[in-house]
PQR file of N, CA, C, O and H, with PARSE charges and radii, in Angstrom:
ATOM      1  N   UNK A   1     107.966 123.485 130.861 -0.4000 1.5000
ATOM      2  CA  UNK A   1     106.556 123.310 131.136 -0.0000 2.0000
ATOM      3  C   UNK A   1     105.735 124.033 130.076  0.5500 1.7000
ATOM      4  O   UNK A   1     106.247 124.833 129.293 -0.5500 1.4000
ATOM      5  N   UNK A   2     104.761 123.798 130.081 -0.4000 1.5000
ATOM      6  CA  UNK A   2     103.432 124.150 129.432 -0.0000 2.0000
ATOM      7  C   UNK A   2     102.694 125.553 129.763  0.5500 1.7000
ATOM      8  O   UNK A   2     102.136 125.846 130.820 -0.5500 1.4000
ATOM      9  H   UNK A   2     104.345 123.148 130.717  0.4000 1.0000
ATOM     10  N   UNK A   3     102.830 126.346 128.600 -0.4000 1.5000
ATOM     11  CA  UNK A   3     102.504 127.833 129.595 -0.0000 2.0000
ATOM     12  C   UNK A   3     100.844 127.947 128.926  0.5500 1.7000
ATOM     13  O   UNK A   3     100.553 128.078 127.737 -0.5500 1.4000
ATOM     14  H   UNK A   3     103.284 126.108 127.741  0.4000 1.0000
ATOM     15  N   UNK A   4     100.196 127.880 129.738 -0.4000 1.5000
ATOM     16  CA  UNK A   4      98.696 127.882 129.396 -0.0000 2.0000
ATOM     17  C   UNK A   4      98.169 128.541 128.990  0.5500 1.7000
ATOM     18  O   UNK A   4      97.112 128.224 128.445 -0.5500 1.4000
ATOM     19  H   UNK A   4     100.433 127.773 130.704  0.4000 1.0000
ATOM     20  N   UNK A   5      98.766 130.301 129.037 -0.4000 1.5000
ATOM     21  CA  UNK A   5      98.249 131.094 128.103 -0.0000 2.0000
ATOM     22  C   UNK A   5      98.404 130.922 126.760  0.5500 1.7000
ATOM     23  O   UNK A   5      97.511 131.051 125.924 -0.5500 1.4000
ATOM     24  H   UNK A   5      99.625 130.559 129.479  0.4000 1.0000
ATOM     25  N   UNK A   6      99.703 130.587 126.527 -0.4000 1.5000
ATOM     26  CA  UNK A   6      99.931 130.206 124.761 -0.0000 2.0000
ATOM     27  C   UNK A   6      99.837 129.193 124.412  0.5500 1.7000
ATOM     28  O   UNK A   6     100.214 128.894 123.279 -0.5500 1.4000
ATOM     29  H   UNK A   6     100.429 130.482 127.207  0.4000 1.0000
ATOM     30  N   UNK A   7      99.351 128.380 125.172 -0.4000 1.5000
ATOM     31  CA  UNK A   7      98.468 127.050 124.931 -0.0000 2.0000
ATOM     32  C   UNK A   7      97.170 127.048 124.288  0.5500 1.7000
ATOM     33  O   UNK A   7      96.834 126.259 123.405 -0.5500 1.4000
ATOM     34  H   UNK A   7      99.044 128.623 126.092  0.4000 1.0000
ATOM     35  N   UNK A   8      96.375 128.081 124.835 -0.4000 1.5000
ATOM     36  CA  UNK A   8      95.265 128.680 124.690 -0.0000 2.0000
ATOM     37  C   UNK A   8      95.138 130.155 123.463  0.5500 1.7000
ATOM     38  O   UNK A   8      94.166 130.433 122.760 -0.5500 1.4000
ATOM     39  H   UNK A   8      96.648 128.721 125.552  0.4000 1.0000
ATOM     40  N   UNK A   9      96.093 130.677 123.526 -0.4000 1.5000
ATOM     41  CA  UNK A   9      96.426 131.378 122.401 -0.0000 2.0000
ATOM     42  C   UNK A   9      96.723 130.232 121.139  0.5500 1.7000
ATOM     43  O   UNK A   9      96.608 130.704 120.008 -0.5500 1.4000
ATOM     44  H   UNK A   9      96.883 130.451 124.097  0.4000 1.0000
ATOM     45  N   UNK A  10      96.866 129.669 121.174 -0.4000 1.5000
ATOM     46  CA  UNK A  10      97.257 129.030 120.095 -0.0000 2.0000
ATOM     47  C   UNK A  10      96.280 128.110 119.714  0.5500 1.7000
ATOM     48  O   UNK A  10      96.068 127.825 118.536 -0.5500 1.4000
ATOM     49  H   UNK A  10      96.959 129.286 122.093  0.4000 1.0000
ATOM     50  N   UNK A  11      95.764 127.702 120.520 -0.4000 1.5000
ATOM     51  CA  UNK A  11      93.963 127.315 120.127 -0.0000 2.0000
ATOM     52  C   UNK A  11      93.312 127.974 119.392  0.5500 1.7000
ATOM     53  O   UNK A  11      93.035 127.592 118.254 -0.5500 1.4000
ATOM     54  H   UNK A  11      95.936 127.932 121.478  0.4000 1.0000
ATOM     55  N   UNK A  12      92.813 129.454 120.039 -0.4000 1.5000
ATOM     56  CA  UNK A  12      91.861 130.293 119.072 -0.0000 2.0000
ATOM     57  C   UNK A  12      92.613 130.324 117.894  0.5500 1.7000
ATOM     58  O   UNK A  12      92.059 130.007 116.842 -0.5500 1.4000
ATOM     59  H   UNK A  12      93.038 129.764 120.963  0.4000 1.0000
ATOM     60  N   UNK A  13      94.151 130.761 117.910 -0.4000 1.5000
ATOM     61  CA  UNK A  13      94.410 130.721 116.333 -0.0000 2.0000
ATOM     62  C   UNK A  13      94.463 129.890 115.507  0.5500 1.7000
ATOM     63  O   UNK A  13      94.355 130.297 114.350 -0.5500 1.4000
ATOM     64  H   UNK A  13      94.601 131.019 118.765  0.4000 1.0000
ATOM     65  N   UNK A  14      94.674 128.168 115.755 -0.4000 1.5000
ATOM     66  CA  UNK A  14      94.798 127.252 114.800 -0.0000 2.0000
ATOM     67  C   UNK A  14      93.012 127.411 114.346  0.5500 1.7000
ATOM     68  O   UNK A  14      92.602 127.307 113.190 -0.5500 1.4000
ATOM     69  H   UNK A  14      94.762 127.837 116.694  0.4000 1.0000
ATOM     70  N   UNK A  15      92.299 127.631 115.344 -0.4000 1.5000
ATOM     71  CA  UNK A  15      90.765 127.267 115.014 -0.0000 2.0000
ATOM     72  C   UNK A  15      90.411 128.766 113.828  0.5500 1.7000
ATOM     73  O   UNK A  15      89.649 128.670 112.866 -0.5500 1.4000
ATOM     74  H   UNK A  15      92.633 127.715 116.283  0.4000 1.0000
ATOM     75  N   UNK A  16      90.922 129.638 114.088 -0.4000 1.5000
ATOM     76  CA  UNK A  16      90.515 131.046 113.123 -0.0000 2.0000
ATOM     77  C   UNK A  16      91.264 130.456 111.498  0.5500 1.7000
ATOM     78  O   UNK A  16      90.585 130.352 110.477 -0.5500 1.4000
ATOM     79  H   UNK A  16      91.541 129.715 114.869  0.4000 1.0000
ATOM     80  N   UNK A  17      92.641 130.154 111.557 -0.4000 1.5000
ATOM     81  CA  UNK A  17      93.007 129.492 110.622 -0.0000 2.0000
ATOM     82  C   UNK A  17      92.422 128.523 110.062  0.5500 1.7000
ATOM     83  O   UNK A  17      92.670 128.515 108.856 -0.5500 1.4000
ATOM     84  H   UNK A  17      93.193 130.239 112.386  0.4000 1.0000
ATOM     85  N   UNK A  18      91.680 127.605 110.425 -0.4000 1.5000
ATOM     86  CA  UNK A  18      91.244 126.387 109.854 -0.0000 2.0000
ATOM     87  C   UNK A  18      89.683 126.601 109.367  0.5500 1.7000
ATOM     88  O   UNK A  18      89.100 125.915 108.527 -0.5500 1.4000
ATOM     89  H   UNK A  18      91.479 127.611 111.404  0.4000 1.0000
ATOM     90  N   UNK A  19      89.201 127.616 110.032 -0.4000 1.5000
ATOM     91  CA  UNK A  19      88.474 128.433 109.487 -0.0000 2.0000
ATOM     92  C   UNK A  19      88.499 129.425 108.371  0.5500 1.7000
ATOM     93  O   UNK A  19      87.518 129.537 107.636 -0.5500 1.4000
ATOM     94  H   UNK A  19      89.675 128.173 110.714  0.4000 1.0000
ATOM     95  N   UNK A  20      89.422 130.049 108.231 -0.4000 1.5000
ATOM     96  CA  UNK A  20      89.632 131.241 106.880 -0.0000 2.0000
ATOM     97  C   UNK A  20      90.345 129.861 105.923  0.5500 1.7000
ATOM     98  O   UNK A  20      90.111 129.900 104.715 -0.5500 1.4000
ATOM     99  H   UNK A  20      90.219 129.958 108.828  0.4000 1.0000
ATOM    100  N   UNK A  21      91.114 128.783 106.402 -0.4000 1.5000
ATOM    101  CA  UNK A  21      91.126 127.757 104.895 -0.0000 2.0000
ATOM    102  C   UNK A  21      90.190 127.026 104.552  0.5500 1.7000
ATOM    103  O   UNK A  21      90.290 126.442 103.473 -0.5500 1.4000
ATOM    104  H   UNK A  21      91.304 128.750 107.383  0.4000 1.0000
ATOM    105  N   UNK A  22      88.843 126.819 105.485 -0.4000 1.5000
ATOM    106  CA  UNK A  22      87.606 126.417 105.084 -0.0000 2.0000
ATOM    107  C   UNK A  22      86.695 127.423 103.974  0.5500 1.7000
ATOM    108  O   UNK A  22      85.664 127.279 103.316 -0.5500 1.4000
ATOM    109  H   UNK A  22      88.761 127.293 106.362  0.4000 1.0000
ATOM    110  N   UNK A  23      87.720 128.520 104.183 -0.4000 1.5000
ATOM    111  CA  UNK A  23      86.622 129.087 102.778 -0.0000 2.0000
ATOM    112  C   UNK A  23      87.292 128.975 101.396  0.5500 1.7000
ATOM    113  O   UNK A  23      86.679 129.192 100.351 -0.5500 1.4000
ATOM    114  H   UNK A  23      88.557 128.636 104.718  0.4000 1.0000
ATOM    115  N   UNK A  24      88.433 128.664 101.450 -0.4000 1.5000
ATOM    116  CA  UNK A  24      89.011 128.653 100.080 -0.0000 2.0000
ATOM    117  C   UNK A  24      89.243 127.188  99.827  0.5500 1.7000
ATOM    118  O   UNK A  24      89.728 126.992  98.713 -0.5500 1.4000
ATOM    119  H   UNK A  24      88.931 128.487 102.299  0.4000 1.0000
ATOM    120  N   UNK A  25      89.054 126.198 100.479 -0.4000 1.5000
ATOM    121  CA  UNK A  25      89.764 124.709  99.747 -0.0000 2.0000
ATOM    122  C   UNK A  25      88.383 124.264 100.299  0.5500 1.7000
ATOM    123  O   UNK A  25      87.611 124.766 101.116 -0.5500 1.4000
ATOM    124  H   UNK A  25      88.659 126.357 101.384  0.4000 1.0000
ATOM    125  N   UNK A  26      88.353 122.817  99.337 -0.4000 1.5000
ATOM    126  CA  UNK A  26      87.180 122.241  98.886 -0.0000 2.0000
ATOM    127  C   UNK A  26      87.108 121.165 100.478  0.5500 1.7000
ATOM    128  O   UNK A  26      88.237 121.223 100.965 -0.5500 1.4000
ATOM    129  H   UNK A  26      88.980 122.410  98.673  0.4000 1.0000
ATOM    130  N   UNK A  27      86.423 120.497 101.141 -0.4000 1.5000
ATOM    131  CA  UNK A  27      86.412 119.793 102.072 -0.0000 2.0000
ATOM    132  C   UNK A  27      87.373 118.448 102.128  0.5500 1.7000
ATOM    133  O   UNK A  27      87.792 117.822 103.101 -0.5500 1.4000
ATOM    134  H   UNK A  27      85.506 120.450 100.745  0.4000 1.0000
ATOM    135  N   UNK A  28      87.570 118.236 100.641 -0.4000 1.5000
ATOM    136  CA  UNK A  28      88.215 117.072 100.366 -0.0000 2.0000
ATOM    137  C   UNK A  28      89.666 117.372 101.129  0.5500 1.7000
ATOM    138  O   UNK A  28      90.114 116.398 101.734 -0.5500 1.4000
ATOM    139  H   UNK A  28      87.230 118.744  99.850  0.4000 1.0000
ATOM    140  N   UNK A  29      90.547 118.735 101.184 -0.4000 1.5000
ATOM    141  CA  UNK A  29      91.154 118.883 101.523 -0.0000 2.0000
ATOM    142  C   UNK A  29      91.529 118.860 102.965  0.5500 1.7000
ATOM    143  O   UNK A  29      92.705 118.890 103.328 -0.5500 1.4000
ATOM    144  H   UNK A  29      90.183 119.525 100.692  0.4000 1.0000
ATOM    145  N   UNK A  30      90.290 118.794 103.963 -0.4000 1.5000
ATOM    146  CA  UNK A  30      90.790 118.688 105.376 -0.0000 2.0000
ATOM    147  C   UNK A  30      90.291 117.181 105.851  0.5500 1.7000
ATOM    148  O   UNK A  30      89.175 116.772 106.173 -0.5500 1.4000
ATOM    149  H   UNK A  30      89.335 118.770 103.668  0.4000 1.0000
ATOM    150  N   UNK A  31      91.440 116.595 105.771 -0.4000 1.5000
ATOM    151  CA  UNK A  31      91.679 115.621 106.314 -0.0000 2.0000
ATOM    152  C   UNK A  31      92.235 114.576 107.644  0.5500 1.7000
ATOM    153  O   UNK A  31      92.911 113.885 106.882 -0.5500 1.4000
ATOM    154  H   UNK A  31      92.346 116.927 105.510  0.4000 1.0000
ATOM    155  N   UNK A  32      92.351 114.268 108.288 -0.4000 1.5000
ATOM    156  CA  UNK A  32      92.321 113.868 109.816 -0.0000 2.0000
ATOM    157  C   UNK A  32      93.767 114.848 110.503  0.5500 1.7000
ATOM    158  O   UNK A  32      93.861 115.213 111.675 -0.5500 1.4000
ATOM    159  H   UNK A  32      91.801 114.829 108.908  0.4000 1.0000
ATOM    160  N   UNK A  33      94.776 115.106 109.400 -0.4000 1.5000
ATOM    161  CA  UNK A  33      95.930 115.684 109.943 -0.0000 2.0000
ATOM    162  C   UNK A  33      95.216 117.499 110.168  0.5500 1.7000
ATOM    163  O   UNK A  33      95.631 118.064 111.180 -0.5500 1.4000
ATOM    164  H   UNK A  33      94.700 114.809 108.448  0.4000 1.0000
ATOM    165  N   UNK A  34      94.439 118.135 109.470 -0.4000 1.5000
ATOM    166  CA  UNK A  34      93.768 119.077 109.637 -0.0000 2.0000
ATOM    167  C   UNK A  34      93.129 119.753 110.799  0.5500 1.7000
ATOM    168  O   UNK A  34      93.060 120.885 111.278 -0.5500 1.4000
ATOM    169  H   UNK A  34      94.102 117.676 108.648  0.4000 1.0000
ATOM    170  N   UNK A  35      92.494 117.996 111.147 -0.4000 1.5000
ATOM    171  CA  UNK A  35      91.097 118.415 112.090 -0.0000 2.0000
ATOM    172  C   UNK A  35      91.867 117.870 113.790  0.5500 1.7000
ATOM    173  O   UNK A  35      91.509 118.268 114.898 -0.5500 1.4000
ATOM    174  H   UNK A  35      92.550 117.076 110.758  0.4000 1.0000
ATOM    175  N   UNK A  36      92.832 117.004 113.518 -0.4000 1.5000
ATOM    176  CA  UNK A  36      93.996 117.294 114.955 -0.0000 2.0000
ATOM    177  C   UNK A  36      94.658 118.459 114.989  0.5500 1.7000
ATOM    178  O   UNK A  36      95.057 118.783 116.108 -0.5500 1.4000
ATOM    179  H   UNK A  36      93.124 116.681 112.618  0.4000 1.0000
ATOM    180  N   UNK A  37      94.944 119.341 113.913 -0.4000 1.5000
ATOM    181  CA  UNK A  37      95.965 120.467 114.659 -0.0000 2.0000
ATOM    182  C   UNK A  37      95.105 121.608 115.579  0.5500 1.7000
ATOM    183  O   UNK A  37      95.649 122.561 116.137 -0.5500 1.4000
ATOM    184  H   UNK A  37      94.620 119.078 113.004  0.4000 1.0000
ATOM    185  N   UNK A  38      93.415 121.266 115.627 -0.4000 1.5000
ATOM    186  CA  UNK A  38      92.379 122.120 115.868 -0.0000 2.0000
ATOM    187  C   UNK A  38      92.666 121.387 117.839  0.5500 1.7000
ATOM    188  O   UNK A  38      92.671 122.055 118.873 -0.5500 1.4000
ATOM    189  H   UNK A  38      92.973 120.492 115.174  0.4000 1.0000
ATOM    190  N   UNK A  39      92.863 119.864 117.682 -0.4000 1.5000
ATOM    191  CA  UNK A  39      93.180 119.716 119.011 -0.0000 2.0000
ATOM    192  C   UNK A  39      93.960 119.138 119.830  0.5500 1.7000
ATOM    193  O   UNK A  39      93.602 118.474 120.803 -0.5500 1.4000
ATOM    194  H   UNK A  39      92.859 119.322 116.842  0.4000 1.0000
ATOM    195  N   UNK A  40      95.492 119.444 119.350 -0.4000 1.5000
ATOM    196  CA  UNK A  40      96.544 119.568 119.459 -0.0000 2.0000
ATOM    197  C   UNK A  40      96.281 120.546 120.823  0.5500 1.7000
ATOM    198  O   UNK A  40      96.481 119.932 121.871 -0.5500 1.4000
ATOM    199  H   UNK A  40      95.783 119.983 118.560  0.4000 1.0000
ATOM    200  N   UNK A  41      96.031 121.403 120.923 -0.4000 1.5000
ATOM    201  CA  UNK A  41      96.628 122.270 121.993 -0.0000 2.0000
ATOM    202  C   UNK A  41      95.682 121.881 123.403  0.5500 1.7000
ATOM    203  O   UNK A  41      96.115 122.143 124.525 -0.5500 1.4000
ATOM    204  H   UNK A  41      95.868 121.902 120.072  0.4000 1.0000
ATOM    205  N   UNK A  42      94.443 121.272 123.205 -0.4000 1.5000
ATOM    206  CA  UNK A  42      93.640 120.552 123.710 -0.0000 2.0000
ATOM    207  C   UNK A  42      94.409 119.314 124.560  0.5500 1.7000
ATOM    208  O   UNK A  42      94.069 119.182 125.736 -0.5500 1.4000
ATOM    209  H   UNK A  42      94.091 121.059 122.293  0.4000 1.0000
ATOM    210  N   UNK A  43      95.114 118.687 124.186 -0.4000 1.5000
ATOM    211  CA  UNK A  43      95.834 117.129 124.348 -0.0000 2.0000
ATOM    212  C   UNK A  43      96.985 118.081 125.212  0.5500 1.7000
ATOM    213  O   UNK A  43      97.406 117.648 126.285 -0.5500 1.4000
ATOM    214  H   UNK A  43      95.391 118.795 123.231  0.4000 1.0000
ATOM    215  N   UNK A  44      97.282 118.900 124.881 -0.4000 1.5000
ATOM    216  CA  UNK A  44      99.057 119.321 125.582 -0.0000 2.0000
ATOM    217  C   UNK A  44      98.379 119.978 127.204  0.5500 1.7000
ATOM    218  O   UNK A  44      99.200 119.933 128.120 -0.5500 1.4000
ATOM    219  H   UNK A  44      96.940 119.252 124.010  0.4000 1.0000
ATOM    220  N   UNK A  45      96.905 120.585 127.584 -0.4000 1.5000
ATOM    221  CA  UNK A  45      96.464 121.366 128.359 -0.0000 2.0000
ATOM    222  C   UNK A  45      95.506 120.312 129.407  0.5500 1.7000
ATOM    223  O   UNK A  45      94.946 120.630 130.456 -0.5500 1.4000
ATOM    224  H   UNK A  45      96.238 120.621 126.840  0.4000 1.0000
ATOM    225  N   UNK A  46      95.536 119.028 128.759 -0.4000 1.5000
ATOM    226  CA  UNK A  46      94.469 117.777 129.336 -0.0000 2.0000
ATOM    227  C   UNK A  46      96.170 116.974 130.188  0.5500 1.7000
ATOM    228  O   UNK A  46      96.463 116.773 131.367 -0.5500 1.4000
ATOM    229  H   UNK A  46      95.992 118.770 127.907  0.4000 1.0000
ATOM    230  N   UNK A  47      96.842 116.747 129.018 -0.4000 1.5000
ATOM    231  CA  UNK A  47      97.960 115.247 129.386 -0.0000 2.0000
ATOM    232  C   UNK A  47      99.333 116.531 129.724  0.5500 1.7000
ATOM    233  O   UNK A  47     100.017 115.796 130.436 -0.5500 1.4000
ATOM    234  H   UNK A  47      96.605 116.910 128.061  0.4000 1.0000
ATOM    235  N   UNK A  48      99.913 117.506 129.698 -0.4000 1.5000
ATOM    236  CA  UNK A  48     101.154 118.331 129.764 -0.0000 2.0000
ATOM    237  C   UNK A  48     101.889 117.979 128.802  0.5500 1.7000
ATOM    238  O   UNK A  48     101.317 117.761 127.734 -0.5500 1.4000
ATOM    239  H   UNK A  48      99.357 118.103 129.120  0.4000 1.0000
ATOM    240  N   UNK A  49     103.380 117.813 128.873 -0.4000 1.5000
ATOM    241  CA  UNK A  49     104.318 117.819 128.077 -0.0000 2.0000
ATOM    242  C   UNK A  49     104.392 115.959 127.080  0.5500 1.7000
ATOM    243  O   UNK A  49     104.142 114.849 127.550 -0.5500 1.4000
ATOM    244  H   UNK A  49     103.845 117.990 129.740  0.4000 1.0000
ATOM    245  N   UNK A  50     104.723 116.246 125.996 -0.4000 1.5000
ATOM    246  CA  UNK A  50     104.319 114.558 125.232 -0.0000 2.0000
ATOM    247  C   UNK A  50     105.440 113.764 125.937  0.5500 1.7000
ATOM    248  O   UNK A  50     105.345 112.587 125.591 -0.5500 1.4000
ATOM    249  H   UNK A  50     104.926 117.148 125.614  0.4000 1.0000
ATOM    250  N   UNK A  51     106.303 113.927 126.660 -0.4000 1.5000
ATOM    251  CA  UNK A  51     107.167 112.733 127.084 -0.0000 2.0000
ATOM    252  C   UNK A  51     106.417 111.870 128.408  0.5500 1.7000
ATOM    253  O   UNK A  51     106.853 110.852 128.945 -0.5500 1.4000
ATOM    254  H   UNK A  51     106.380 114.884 126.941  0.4000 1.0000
ATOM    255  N   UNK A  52     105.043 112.688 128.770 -0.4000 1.5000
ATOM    256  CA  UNK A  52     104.253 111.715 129.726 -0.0000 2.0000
ATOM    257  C   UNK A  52     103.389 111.133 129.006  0.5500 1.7000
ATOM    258  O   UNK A  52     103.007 110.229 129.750 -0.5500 1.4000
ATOM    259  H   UNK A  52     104.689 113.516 128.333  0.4000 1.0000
ATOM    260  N   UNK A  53     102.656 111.016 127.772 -0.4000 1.5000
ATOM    261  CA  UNK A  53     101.373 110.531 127.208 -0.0000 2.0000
ATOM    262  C   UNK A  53     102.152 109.806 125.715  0.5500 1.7000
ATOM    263  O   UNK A  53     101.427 109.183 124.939 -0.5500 1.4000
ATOM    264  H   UNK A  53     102.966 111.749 127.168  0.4000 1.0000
ATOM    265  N   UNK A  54     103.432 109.933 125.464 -0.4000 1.5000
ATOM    266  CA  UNK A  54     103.841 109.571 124.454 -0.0000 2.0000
ATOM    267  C   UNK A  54     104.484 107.531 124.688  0.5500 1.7000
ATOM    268  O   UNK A  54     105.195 106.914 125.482 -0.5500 1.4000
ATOM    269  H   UNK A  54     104.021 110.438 126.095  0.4000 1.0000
ATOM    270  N   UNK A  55     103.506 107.156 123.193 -0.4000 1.5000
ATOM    271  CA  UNK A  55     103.613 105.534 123.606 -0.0000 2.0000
ATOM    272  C   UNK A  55     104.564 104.657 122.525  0.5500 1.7000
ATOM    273  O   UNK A  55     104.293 103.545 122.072 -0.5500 1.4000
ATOM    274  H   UNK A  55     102.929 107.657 122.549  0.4000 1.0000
ATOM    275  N   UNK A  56     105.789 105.496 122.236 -0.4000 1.5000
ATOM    276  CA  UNK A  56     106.905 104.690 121.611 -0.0000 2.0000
ATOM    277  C   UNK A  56     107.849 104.150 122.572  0.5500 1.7000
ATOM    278  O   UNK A  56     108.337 103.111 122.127 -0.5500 1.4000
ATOM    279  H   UNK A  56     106.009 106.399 122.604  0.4000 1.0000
ATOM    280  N   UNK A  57     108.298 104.463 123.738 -0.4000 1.5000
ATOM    281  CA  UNK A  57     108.727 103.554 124.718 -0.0000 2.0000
ATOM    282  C   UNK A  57     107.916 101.855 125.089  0.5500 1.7000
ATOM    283  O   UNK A  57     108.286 100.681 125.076 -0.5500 1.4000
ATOM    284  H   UNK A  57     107.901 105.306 124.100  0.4000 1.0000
ATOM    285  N   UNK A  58     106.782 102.530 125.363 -0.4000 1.5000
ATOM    286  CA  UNK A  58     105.771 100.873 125.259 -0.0000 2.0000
ATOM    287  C   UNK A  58     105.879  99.799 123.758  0.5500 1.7000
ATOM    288  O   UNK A  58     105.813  98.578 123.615 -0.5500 1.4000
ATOM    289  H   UNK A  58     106.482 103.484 125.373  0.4000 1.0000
ATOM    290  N   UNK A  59     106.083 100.994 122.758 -0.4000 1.5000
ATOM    291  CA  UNK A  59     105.883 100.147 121.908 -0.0000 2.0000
ATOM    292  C   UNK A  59     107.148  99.148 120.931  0.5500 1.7000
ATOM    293  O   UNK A  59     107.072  98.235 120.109 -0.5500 1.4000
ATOM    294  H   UNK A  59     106.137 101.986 122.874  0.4000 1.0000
ATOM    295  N   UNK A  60     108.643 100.195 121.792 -0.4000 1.5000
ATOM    296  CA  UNK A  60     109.923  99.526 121.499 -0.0000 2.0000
ATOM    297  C   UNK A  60     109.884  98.391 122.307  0.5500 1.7000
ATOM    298  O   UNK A  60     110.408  97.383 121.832 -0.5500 1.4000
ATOM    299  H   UNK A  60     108.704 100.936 122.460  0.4000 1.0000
ATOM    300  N   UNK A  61     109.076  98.271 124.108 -0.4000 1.5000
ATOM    301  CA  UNK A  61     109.414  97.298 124.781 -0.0000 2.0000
ATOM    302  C   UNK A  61     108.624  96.068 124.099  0.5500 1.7000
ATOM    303  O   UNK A  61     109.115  94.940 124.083 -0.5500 1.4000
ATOM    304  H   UNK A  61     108.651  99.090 124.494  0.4000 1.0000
ATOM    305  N   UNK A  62     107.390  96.361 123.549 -0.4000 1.5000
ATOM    306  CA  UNK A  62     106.783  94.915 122.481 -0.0000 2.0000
ATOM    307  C   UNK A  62     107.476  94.684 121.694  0.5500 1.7000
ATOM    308  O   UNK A  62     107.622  93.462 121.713 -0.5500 1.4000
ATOM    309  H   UNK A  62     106.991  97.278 123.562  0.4000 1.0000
ATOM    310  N   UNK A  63     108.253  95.257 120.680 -0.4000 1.5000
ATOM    311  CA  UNK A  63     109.101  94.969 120.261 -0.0000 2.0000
ATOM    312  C   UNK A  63     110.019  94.089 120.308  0.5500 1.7000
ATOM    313  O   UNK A  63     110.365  93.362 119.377 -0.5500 1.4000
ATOM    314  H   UNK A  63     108.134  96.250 120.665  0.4000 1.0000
ATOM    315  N   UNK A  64     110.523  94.119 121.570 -0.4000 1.5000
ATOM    316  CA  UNK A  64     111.426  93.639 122.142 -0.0000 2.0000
ATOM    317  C   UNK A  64     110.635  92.019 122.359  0.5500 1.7000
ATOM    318  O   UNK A  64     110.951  90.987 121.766 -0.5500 1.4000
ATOM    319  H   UNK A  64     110.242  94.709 122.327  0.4000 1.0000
ATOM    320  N   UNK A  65     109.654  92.171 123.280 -0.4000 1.5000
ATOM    321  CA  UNK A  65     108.968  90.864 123.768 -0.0000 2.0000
ATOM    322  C   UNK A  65     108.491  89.826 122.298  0.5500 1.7000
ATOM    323  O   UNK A  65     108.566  88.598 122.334 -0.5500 1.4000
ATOM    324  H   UNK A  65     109.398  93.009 123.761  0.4000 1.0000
ATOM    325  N   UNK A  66     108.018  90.594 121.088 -0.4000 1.5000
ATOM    326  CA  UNK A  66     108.237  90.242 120.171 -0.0000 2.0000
ATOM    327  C   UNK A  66     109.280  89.283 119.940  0.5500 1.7000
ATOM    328  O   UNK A  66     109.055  88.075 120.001 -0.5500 1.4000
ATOM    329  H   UNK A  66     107.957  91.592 121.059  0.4000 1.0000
ATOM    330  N   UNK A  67     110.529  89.811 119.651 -0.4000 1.5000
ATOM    331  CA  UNK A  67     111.693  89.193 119.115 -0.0000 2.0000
ATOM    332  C   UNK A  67     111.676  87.677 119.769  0.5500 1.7000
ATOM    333  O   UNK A  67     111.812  86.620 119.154 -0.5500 1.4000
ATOM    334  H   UNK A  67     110.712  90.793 119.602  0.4000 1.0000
ATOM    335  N   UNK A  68     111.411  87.919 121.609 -0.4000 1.5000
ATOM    336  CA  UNK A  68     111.746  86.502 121.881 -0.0000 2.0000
ATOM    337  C   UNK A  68     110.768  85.088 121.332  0.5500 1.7000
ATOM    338  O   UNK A  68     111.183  83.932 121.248 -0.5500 1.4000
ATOM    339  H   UNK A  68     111.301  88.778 122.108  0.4000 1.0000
ATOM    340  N   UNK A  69     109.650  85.485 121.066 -0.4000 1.5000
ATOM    341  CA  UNK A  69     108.597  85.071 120.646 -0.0000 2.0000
ATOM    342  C   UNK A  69     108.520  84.415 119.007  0.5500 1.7000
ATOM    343  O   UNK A  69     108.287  85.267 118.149 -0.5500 1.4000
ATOM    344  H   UNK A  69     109.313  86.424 121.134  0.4000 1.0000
ATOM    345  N   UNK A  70     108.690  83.018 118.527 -0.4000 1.5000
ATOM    346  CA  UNK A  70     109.270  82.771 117.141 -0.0000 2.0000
ATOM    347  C   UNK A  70     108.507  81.151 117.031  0.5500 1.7000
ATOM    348  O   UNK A  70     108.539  80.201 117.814 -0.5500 1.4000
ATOM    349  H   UNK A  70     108.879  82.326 119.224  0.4000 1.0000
ATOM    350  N   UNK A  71     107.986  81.291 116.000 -0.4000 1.5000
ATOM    351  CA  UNK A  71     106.831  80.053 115.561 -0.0000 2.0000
ATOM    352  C   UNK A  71     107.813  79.468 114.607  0.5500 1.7000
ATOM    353  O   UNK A  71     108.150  80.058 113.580 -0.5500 1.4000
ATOM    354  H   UNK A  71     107.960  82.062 115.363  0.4000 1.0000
ATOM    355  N   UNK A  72     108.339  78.118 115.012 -0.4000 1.5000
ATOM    356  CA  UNK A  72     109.045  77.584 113.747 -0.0000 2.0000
ATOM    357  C   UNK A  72     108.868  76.309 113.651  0.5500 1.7000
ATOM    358  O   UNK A  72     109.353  75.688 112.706 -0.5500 1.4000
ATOM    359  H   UNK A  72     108.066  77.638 115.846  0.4000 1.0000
TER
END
């Protein structure tokens, strides 16, 4: 499980971090992978552990429905 204090610990610190590299790199550098690790810990404290909110099972079963599916 999800322990909410270091869920939350780990919030303030990605955000203090992304802050002290906002003073040394140019903006060009924070880019969408940047500005999710700020709410990353946000998503784990809203949805719990990623094997409930995670959508590669749905997206192997299209997959699948795919295959039967063939325009010829």
């Amino acid at each position: 499980m999800i322990n909410t204090r270091h869920t939350k610990a780990a919030k303030s610190t990605s955000s203090e971090a992304v802050g002290v590299l906002e003073k040394y790199f140019p903006p060009s550098f924070f880019d969408i992978n940047i500005h999710l690790l700020v709410h990353l810990s946000d998503e784990a404290l809203l949805c719990g552990p990623i094997r409930y909110h995670w959508m590669y099972p749905f997206d192997r079963l299209m997959k699948t429905f795919k295959d039967y599916v063939k325009n010829t």
